[in-house]
MARPAVO-162270 format. One line per 10 residues: number of its first residue (from 1); their letters; for each residue y, z, x of N, C-alpha, C. Coordinates in nm, 4 decimals, always signed. Atoms other than C-alpha are relative to their C-alpha. Example, Ala and Ser with C-alpha at 12.3 -4.5 7.8 and 13.67 -1.06 7.14 Angstrom:
<rs>
1) AS) -0.1190 +0.0000 +0.0890 -0.4500 +0.7800 +1.2300 +0.1200 +0.0000 +0.0900 | -0.1190 -0.0060 -0.0820 -0.1060 +0.7140 +1.3670 +0.1090 +0.0730 -0.0770
</rs>
This chain:
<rs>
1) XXXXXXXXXX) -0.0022 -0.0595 +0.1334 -8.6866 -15.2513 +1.2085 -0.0407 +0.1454 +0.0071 | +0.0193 -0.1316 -0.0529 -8.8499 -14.9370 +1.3265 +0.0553 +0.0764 +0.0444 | -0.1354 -0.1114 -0.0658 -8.6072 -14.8202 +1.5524 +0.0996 +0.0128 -0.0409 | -0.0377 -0.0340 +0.1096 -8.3879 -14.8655 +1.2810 +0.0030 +0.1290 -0.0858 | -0.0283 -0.0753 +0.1261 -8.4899 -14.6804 +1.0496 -0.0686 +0.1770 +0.0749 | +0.0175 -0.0945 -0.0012 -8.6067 -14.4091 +1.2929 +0.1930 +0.0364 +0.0647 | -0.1807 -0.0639 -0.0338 -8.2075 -14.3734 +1.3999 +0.0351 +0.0568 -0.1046 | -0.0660 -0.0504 +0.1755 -8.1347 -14.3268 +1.0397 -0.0590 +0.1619 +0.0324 | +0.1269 -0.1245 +0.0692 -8.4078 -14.0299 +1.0017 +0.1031 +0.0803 +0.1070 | -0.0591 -0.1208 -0.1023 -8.2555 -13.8761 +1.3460 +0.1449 +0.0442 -0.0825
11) XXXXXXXXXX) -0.1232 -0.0133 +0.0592 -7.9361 -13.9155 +1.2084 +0.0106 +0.1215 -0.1242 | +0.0088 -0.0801 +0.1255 -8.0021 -13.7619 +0.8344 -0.0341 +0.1251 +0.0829 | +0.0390 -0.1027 -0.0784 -8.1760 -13.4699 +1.0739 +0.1093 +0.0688 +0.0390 | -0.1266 -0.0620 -0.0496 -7.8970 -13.4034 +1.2567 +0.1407 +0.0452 -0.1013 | -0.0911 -0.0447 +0.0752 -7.6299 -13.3895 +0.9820 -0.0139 +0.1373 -0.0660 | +0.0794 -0.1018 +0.0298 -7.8673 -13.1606 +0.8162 -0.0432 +0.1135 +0.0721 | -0.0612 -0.1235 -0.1075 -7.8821 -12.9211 +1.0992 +0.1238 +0.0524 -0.0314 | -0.1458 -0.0196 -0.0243 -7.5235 -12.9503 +1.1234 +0.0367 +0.1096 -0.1020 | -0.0088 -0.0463 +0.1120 -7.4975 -12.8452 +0.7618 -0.0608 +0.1646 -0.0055 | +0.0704 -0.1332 +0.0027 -7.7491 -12.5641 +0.7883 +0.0339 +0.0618 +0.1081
21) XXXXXXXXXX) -0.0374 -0.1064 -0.0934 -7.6131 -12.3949 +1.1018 +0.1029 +0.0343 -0.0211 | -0.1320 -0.0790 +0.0319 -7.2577 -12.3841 +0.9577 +0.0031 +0.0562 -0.1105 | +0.0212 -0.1085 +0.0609 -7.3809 -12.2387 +0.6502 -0.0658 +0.1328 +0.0565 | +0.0445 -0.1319 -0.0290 -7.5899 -11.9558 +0.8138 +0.1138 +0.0360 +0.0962 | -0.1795 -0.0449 -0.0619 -7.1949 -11.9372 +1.0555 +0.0230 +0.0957 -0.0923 | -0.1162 -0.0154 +0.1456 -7.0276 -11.8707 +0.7413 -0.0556 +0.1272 -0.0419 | +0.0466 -0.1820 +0.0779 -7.2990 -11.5761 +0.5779 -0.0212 +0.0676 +0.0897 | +0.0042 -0.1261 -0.0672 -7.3241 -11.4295 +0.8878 +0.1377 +0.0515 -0.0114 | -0.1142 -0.0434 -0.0388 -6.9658 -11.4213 +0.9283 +0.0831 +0.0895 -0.1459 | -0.0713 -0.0962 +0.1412 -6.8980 -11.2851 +0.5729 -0.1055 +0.1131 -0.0294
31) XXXXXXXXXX) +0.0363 -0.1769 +0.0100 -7.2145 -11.0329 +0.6126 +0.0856 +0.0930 +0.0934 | -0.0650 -0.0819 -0.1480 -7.0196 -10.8983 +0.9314 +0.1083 +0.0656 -0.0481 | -0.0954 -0.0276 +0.0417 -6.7230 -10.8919 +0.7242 -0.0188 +0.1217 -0.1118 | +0.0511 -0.0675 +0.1320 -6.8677 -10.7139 +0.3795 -0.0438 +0.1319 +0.0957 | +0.0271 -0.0914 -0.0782 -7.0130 -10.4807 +0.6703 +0.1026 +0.1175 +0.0397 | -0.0695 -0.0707 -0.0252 -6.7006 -10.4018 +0.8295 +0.1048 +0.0366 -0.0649 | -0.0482 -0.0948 +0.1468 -6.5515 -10.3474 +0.5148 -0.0232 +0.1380 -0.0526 | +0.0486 -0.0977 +0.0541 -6.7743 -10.1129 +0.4106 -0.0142 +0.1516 +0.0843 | -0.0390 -0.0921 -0.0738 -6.7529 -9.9344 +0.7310 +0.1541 +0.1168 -0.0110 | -0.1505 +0.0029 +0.0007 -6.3519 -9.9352 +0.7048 -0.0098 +0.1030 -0.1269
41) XXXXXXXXXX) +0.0081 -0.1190 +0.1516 -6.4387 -9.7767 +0.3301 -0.0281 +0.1336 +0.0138 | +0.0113 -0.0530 -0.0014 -6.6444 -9.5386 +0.4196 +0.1135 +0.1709 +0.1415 | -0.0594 -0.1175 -0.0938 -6.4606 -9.3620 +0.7140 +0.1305 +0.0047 -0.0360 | -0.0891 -0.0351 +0.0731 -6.1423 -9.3940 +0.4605 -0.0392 +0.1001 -0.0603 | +0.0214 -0.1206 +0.0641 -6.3301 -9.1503 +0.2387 -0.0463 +0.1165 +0.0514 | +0.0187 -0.1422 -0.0828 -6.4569 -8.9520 +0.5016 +0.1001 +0.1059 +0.0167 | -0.1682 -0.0334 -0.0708 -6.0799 -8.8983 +0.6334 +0.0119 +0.0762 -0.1581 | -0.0124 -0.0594 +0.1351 -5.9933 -8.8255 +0.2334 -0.0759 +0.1420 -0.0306 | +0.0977 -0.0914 +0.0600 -6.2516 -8.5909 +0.1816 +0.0250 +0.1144 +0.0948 | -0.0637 -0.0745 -0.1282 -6.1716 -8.3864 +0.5349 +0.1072 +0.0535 -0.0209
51) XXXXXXXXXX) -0.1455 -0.0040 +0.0541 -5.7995 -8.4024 +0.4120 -0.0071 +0.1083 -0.1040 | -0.0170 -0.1089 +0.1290 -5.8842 -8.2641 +0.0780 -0.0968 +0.1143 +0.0187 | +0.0670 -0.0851 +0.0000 -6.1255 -8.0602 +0.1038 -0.0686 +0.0511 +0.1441 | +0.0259 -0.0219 -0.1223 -6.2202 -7.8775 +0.4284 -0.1481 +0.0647 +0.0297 | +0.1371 +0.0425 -0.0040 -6.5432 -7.9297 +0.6043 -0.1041 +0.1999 +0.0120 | +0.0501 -0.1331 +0.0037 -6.8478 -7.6287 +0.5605 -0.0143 -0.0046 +0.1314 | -0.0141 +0.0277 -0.1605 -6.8456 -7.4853 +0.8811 -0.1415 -0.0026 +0.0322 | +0.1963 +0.0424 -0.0471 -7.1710 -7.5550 +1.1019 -0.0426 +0.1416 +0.0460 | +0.0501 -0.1734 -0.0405 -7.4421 -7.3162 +1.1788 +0.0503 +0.0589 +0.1116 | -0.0740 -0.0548 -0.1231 -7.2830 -7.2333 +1.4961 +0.1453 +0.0968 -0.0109
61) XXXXXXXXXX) -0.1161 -0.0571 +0.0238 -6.9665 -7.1560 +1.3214 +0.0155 +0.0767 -0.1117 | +0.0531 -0.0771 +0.1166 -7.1167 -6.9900 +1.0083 +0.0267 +0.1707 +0.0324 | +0.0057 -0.1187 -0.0370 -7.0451 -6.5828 +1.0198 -0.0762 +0.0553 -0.0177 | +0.1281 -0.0819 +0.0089 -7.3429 -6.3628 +1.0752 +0.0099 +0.0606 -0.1048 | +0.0031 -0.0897 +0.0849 -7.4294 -6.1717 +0.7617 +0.0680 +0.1484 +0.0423 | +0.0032 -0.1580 -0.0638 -7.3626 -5.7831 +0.7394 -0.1213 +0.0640 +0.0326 | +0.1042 -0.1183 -0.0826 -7.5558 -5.5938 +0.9479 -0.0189 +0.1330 +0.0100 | -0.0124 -0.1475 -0.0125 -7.6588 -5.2325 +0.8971 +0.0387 +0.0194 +0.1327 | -0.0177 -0.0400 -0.1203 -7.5150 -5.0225 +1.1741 -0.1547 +0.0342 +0.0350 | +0.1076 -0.0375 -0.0894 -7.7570 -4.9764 +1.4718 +0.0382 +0.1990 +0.0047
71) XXXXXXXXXX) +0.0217 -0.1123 +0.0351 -7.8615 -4.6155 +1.5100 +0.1290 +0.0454 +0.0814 | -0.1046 -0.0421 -0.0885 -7.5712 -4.5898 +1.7927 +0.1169 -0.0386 -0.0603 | -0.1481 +0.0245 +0.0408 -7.3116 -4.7184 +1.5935 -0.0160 +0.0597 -0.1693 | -0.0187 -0.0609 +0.0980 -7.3758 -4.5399 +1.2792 +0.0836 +0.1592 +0.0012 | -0.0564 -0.0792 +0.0011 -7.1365 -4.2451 +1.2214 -0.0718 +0.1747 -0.0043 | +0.0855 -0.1045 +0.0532 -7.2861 -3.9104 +1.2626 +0.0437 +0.0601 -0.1097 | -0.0498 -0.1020 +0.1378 -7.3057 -3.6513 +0.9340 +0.0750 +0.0724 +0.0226 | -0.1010 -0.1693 -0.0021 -7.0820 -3.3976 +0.8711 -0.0636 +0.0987 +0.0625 | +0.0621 -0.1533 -0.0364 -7.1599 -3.0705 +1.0807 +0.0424 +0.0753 -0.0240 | -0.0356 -0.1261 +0.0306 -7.1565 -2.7516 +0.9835 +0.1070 +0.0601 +0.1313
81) XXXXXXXXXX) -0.0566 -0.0728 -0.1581 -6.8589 -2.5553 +1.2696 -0.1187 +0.0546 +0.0020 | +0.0564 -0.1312 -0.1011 -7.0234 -2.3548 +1.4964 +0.0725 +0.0712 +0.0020 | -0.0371 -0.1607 +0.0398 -6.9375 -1.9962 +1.4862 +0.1776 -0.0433 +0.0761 | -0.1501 -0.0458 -0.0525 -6.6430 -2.0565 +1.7555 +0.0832 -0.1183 -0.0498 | -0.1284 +0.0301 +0.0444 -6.4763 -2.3279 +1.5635 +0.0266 +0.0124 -0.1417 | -0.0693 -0.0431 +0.1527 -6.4983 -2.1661 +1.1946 +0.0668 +0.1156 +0.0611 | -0.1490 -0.0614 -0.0129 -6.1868 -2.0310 +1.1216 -0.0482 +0.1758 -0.0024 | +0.0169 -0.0930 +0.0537 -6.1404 -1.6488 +1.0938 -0.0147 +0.0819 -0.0842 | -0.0236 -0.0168 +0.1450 -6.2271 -1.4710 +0.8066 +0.1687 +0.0838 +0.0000 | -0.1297 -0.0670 +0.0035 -5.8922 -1.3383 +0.6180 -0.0142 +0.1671 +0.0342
91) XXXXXXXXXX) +0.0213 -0.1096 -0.0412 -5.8280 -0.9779 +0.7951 +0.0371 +0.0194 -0.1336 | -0.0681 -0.1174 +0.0978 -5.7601 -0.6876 +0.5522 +0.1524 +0.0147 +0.0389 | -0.1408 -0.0309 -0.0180 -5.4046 -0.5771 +0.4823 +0.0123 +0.0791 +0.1113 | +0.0164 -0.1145 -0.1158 -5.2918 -0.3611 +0.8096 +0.0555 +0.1721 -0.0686 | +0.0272 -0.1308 +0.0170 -5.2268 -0.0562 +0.6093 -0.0943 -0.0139 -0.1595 | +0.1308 +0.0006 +0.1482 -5.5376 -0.0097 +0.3070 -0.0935 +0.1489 +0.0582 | +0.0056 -0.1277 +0.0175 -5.5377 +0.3473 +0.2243 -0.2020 +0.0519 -0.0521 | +0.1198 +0.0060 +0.0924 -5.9369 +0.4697 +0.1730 -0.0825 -0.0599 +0.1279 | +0.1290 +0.0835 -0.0808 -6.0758 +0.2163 +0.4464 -0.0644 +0.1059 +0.1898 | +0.0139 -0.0955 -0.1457 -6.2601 +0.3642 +0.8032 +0.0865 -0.0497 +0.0655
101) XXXXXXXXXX) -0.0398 -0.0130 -0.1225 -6.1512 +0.3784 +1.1228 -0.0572 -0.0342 +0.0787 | +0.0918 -0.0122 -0.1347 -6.2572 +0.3655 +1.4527 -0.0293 +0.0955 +0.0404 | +0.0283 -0.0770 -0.0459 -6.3289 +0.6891 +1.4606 -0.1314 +0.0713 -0.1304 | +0.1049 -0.0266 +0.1136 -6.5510 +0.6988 +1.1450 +0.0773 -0.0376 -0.1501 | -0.0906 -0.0101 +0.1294 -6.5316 +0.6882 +0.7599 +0.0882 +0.0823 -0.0179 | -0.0743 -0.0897 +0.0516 -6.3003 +0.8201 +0.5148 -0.0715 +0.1210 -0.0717 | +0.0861 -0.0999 +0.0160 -6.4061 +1.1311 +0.3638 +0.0669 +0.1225 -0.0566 | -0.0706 -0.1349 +0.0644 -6.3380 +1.4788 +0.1378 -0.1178 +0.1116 +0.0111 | +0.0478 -0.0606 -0.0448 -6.4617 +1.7733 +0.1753 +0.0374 +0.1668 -0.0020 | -0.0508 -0.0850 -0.0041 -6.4287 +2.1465 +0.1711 -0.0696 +0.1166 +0.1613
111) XXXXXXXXXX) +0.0224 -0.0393 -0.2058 -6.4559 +2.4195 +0.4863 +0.0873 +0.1463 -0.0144 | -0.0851 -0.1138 -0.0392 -6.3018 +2.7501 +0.5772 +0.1057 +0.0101 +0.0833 | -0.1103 -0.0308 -0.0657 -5.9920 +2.8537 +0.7489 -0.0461 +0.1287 +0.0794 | +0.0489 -0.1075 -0.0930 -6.0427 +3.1386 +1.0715 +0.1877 -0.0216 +0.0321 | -0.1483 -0.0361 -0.0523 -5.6669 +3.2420 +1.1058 +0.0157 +0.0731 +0.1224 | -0.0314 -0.0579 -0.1241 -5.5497 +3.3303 +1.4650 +0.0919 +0.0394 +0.0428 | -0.1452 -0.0551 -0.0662 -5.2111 +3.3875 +1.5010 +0.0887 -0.0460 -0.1841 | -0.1324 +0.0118 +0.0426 -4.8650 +3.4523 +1.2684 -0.0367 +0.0355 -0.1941 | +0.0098 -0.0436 +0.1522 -4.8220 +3.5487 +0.8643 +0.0203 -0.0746 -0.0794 | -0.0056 +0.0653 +0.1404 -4.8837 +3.2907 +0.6143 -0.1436 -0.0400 +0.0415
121) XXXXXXXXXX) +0.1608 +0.0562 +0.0205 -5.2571 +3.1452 +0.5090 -0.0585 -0.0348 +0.0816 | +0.0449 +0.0876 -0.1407 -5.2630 +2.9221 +0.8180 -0.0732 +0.1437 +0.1215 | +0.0064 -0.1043 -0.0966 -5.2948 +3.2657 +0.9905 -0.1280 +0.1172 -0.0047 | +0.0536 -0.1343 +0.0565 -5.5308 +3.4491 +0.7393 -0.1876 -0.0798 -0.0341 | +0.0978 +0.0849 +0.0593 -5.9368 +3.3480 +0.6748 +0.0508 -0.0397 -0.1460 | -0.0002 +0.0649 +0.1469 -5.9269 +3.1369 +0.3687 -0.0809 -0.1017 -0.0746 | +0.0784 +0.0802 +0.0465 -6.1024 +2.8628 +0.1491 +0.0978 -0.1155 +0.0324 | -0.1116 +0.1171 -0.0537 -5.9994 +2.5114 +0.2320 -0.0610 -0.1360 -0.0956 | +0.0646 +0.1226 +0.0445 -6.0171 +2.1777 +0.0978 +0.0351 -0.1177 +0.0638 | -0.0112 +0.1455 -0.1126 -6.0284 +1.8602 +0.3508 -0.0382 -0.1170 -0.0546
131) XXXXXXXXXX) +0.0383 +0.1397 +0.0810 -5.9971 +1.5366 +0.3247 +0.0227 -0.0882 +0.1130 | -0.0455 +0.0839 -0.0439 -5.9383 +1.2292 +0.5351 +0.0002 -0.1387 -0.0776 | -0.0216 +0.1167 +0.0358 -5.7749 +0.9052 +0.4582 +0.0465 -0.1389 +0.0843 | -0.0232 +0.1020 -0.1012 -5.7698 +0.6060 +0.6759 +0.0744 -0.0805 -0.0367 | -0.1314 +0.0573 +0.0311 -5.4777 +0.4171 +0.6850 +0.0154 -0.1690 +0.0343 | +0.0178 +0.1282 -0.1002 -5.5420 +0.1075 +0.9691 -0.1258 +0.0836 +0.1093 | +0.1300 -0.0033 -0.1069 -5.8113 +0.0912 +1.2362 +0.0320 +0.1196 +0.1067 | -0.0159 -0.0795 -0.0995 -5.6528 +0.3677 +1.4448 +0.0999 +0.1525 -0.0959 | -0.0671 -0.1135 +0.0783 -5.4521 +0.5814 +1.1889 -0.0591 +0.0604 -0.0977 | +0.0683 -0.0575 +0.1542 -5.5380 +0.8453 +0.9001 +0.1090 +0.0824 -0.0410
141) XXXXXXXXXX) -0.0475 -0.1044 +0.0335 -5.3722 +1.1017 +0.7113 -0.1042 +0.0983 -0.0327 | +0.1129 -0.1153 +0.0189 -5.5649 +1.4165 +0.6800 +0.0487 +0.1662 -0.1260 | -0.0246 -0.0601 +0.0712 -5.4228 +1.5995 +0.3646 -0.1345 +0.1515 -0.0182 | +0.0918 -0.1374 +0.0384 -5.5717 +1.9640 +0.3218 +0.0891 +0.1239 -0.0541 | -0.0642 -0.1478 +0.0989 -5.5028 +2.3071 +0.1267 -0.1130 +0.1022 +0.0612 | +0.0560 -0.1625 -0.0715 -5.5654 +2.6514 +0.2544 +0.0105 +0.1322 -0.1247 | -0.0387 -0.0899 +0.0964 -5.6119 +2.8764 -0.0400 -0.0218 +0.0967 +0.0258 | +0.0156 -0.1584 -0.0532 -5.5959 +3.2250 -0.0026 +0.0512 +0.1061 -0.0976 | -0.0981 -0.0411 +0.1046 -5.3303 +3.4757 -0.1568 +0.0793 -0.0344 -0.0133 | -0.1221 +0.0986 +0.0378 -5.0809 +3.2229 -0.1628 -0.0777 -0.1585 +0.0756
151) XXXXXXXXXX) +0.0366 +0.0972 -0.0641 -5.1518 +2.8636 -0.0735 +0.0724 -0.0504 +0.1070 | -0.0846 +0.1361 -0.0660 -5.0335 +2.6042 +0.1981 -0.0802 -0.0920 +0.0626 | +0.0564 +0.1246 -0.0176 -5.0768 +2.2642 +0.2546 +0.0170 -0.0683 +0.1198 | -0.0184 +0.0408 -0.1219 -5.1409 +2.0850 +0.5711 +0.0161 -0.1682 -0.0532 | +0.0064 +0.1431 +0.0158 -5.0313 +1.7144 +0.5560 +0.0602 -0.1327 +0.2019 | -0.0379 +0.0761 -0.1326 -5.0708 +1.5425 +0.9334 -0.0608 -0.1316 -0.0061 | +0.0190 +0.0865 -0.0248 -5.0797 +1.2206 +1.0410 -0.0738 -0.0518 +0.1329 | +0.0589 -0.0028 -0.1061 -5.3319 +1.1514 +1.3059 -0.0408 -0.1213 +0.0355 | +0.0203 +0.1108 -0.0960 -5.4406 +0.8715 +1.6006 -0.1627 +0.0402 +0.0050 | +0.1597 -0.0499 -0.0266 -5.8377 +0.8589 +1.5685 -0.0032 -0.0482 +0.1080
161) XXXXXXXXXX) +0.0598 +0.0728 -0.1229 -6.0123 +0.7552 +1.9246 -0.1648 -0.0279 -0.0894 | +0.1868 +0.0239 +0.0195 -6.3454 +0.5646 +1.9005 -0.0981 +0.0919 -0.0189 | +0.0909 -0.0788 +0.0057 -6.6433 +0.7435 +1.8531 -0.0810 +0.0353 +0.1325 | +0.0511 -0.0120 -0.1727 -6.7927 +0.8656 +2.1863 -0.1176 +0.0945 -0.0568 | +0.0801 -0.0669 -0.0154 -7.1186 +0.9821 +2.2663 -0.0049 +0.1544 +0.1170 | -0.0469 -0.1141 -0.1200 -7.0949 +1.3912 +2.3916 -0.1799 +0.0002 +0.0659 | +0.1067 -0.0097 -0.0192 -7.4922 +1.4332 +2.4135 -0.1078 -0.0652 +0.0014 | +0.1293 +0.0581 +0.0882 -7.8017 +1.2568 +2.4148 -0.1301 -0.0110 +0.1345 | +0.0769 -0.0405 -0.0581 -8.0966 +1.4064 +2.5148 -0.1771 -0.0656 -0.0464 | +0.1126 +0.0897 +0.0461 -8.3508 +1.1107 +2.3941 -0.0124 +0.0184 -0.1413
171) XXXXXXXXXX) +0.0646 -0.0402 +0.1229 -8.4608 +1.3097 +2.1281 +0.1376 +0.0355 -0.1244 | -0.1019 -0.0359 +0.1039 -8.1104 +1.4199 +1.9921 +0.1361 -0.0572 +0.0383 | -0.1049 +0.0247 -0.0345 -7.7913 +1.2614 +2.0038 +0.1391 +0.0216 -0.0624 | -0.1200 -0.0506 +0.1369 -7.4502 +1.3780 +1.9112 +0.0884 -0.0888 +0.0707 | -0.1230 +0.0695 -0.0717 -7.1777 +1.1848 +1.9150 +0.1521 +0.0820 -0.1116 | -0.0728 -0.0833 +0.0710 -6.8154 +1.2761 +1.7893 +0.1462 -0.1171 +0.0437 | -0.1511 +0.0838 +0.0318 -6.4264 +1.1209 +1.6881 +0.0885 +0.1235 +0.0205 | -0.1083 -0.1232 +0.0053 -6.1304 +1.3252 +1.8802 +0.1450 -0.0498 -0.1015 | -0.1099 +0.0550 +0.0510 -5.8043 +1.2839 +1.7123 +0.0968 +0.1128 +0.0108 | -0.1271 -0.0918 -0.0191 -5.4318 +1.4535 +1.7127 +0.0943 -0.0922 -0.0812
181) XXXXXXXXXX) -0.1497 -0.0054 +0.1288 -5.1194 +1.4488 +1.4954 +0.0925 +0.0617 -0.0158 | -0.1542 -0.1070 +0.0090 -4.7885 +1.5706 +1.3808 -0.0572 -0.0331 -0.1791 | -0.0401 -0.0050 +0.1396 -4.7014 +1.6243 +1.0234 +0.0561 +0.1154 -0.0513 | -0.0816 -0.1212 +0.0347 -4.5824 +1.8877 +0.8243 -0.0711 +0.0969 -0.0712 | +0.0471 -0.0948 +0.0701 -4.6640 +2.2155 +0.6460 +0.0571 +0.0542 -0.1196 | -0.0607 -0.0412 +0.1330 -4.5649 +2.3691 +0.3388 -0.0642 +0.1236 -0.0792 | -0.0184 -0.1582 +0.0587 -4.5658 +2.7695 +0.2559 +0.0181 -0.0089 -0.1167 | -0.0829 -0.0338 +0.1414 -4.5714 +2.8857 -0.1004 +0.0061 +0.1420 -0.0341 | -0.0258 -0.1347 +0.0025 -4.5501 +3.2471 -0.0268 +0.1545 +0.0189 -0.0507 | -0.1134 +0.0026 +0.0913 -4.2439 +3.4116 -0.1529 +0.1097 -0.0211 +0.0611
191) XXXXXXXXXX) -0.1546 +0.0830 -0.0383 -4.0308 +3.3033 +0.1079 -0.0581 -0.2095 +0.0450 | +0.0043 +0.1347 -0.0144 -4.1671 +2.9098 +0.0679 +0.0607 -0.0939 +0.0610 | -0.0711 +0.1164 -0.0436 -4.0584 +2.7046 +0.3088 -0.0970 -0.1323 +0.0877 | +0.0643 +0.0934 -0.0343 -4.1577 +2.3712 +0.5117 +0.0188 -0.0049 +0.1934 | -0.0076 -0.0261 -0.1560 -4.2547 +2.3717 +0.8879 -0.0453 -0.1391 +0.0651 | +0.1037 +0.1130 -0.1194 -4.3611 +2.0905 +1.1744 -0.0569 +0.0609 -0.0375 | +0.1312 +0.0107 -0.0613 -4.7359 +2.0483 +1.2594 -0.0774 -0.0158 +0.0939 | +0.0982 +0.0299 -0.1249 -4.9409 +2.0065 +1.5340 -0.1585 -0.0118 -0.0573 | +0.1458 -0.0234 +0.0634 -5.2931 +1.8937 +1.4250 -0.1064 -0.0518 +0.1031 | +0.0969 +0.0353 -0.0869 -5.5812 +1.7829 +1.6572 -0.1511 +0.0809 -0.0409
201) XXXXXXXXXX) +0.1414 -0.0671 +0.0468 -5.9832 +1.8188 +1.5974 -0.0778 -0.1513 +0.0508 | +0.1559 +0.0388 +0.0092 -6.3152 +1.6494 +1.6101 -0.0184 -0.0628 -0.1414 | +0.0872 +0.0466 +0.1288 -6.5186 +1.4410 +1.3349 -0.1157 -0.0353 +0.0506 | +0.1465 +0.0193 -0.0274 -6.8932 +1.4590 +1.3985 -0.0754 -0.0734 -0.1310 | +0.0972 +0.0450 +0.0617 -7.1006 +1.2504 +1.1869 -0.1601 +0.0713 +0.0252 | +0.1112 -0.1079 +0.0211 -7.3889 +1.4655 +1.0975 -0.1416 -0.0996 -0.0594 | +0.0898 +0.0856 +0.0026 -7.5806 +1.1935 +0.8515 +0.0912 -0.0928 -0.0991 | -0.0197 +0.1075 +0.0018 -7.5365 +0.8680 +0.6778 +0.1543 -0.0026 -0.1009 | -0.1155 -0.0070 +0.1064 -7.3044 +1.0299 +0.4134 +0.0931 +0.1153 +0.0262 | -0.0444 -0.1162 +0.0148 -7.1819 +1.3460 +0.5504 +0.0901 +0.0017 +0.1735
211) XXXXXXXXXX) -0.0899 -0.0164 -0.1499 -6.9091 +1.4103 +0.8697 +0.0362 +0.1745 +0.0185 | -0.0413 -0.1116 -0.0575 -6.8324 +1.7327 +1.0333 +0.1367 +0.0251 +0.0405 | -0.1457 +0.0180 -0.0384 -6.4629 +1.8614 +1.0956 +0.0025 +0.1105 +0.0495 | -0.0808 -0.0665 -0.0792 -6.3177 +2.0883 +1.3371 +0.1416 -0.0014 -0.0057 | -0.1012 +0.0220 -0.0448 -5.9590 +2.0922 +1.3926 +0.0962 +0.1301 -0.0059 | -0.1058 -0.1361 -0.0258 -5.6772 +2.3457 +1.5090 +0.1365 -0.0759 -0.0443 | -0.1635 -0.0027 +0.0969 -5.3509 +2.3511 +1.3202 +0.1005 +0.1393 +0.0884 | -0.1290 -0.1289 -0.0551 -5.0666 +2.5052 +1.5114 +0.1319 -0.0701 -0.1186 | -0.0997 +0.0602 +0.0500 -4.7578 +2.5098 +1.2290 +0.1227 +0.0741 +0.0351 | -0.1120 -0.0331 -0.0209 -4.4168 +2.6165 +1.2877 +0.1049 +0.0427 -0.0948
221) XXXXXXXXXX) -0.0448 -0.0534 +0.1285 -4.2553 +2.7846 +1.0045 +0.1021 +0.1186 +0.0414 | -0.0660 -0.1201 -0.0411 -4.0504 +3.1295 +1.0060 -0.0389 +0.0246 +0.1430 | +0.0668 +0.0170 -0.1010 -4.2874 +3.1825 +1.3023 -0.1230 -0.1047 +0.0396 | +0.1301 +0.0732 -0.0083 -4.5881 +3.0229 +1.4833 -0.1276 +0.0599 -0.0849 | +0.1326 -0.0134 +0.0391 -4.9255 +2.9904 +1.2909 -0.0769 -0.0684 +0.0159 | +0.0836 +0.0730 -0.0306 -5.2206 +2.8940 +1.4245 -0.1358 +0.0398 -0.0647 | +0.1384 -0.0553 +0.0261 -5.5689 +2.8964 +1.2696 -0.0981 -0.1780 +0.0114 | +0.1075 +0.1169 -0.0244 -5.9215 +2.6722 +1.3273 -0.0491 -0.0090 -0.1561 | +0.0159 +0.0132 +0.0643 -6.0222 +2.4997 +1.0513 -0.1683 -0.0823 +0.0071 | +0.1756 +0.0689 -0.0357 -6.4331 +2.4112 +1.0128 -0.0412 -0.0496 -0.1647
231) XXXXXX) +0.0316 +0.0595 +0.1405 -6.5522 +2.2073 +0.6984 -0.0959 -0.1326 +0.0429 | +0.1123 +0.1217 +0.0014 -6.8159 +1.9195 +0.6156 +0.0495 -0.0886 -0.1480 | -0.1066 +0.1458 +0.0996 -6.6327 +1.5695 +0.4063 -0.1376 -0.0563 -0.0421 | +0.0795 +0.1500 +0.0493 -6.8613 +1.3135 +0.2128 +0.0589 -0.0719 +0.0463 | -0.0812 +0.1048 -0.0254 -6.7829 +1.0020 +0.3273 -0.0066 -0.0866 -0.1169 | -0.0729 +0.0702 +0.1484 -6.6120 +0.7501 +0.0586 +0.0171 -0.1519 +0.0636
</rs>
């Protein structure tokens, strides 16, 4: 009767196992499932989300901010040229009547006439009135009048040279501008007529405003007339 009824008990035991190990089968096998469902879900919306919208990039792939330039890569300032690559200033016109020379300023002036040779004014002492007018850096005209008992007018065109030093004895120094020319003359005695020129002289600068003139006038008219002409110009 005992061993009976303990067969039964094993029995009920065992079914009851049976029962309870193929239910906990079953929820494992449908957590595993609900699992790899949810896996399957999520790396669908991953994919979706990748697709649509594209991923932020990582710090590795992020672009550095802006960066002030370093002192070597900053652009230097604007510089002022230096003398040898500003431009030239604009020259003056090449003829501007009035301006110096290279042999000094321009300049007016009056002076005497010492006549040396032939019969018209050029020939006879007289009163004079001088002038120079600079033309370009190497040219002048030197308009003058010889008044006397009839007038005539000297109008040459002369080549100044630089200014050269003749003297200088520490204490005193002279310096002086040679020059020479052609141009013409013009008699108003009563037989008035118009001759060549020959002009050549000196310009001494004396002081800051005042020049010295020399020059011999040979003109060519009826005959030759030659006389030295000595006067002191303002300069202009």
């Amino acid at each position: 009767m005992i061993n009976r009824l303990l067969t039964q008990t094993l029995s009920v035991l065992g079914i009851t196992s049976a029962i309870v190990a193929s239910s906990m089968l079953q929820a494992n096998a449908q957590e595993v499932q609900k699992v790899s469902n949810v896996n399957s879900s999520t790396k669908a919306a991953d994919l979706l989300v990748q697709t649509t919208y594209p991923q932020a990039p990582t710090p590795t792939q992020q672009q550095t901010p802006y960066q002030t330039p370093t002192q070597t890569q900053q652009q230097t300032p604007y510089q002022t040229p230096t003398e040898t690559q500003q431009q030239t200033p604009t020259q003056a016109p090449f003829v501007s009547p009035g301006r110096a020379t290279r042999g000094g300023s321009s300049y007016i002036g009056v002076g005497g006439n010492l006549g040396i040779a032939g019969e018209t004014t050029l020939s006879e002492g007289s009163f004079a009135v001088i002038s120079k007018i600079g033309l370009t850096n190497s040219l002048s005209v030197r308009p003058a009048a010889l008044i006397g008992d009839n007038a005539t007018f000297l109008v040459p065109i002369t080549l100044d040279f630089p200014i050269e030093t003749i003297t200088n004895t520490g204490q005193t120094q002279i310096s002086a501008s040679p020059y020479v020319g052609a141009g013409v003359s013009v008699s108003t005695a009563d037989d008035s007529n118009v001759g060549f020129l020959i002009s050549g002289g000196l310009d001494v600068p004396v002081a800051e405003q005042l020049t010295a003139n020399a020059a011999l006038n040979v003109s060519f008219l009826d005959d030759t007339n030659v006389g030295l002409l000595l006067g002191v110009g303002y300069n202009f």
